[in-house]
C-alpha positions as CSV (number, residue, x, y, z in Angstrom):
1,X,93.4,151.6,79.5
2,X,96.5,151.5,81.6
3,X,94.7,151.6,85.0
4,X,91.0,150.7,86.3
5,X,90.0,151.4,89.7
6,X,87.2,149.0,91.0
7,X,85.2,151.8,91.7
8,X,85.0,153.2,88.4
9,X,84.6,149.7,87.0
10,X,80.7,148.7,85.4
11,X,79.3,145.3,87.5
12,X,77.1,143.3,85.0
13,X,75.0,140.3,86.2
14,X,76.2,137.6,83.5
15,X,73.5,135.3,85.0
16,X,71.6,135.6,88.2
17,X,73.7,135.4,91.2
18,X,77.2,136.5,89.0
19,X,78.4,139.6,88.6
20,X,81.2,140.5,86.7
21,X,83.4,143.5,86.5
22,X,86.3,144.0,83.1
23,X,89.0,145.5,85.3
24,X,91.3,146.2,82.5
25,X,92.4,145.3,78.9
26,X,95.4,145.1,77.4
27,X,96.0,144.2,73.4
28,X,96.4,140.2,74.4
29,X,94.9,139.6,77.9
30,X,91.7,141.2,80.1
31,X,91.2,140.6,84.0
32,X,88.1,140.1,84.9
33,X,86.8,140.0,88.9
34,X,84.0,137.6,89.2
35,X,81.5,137.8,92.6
36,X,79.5,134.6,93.1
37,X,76.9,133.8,95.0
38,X,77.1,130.1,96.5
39,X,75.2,127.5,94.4
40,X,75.5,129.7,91.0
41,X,76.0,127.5,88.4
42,X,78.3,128.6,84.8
43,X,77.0,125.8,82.5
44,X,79.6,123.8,80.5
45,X,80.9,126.1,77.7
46,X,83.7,126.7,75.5
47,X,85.3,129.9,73.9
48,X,88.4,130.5,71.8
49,X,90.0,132.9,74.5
50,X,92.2,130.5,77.0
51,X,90.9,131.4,80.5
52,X,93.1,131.0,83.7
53,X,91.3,132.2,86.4
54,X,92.8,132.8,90.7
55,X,90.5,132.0,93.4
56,X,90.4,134.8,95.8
57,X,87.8,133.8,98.3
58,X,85.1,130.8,98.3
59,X,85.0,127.3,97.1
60,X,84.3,126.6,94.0
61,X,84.1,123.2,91.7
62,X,85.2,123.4,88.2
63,X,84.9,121.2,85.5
64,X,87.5,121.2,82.5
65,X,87.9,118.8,79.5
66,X,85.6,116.5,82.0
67,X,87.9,116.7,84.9
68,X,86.5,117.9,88.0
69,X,88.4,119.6,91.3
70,X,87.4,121.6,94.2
71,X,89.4,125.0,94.6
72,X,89.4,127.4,97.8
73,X,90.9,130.6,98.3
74,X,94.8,130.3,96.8
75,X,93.8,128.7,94.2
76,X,93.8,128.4,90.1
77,X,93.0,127.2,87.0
78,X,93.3,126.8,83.3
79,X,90.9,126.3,80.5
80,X,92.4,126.3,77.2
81,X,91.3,127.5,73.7
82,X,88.0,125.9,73.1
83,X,88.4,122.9,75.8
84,X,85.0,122.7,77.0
85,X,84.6,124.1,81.2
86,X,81.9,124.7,83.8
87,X,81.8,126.2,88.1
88,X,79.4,125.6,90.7
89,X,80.2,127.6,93.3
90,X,79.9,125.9,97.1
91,X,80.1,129.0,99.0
92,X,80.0,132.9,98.1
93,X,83.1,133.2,96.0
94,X,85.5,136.1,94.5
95,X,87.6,134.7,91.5
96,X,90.1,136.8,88.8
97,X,89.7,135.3,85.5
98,X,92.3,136.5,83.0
99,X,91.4,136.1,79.1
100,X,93.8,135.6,76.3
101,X,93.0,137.4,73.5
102,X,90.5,139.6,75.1
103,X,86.9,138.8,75.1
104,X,85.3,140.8,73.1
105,X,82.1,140.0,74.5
106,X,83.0,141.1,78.1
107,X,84.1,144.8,77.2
């Protein structure tokens, strides 16, 4: 798919108080917009897609390979292939999450 307007894009609650939206694949990425609400928690995971992901709006702690920062609106991050990762999510939060190869789980 070349283009994806939001509107036309499926929300799917990943786990409560996360929604989810695939905005668009290509053959070697995906974009993903991710709406949080505050105190959601993404447990500590890994996955063989690297994951770099842009903090639109919110706060947000993440965890990755044990590390742990606090990221506001500006924002980003990187998770590599299979390094293990987790959020908690301080306030409502809007983050872009771009997967490398797509997930095939999130289309």
């Amino acid at each position: 798919m070349a283009v994806c307007r939001t509107a036309e894009a499926c929300q799917v609650e990943m786990i409560p108080g996360l929604l989810r939206r695939t905005l668009v694949t290509g053959k070697s990425m995906m974009v993903c917009e991710c709406t949080f609400n505050s105190g959601v928690e993404v447990p500590i995971h890994s996955h063989p897609n690297e994951q770099t992901g842009y903090v639109v709006s919110g706060k947000m702690r993440i965890v990755i390979n044990g590390e742990s920062f606090d990221l506001g609106p500006g924002d980003s991050y990187c998770a590599l292939s299979n390094v293990a990762h987790s959020a908690l999510t301080l306030e409502p939060s809007i983050v872009i999450d771009v997967f490398s190869p797509p997930r095939e789980d999130y289309q």
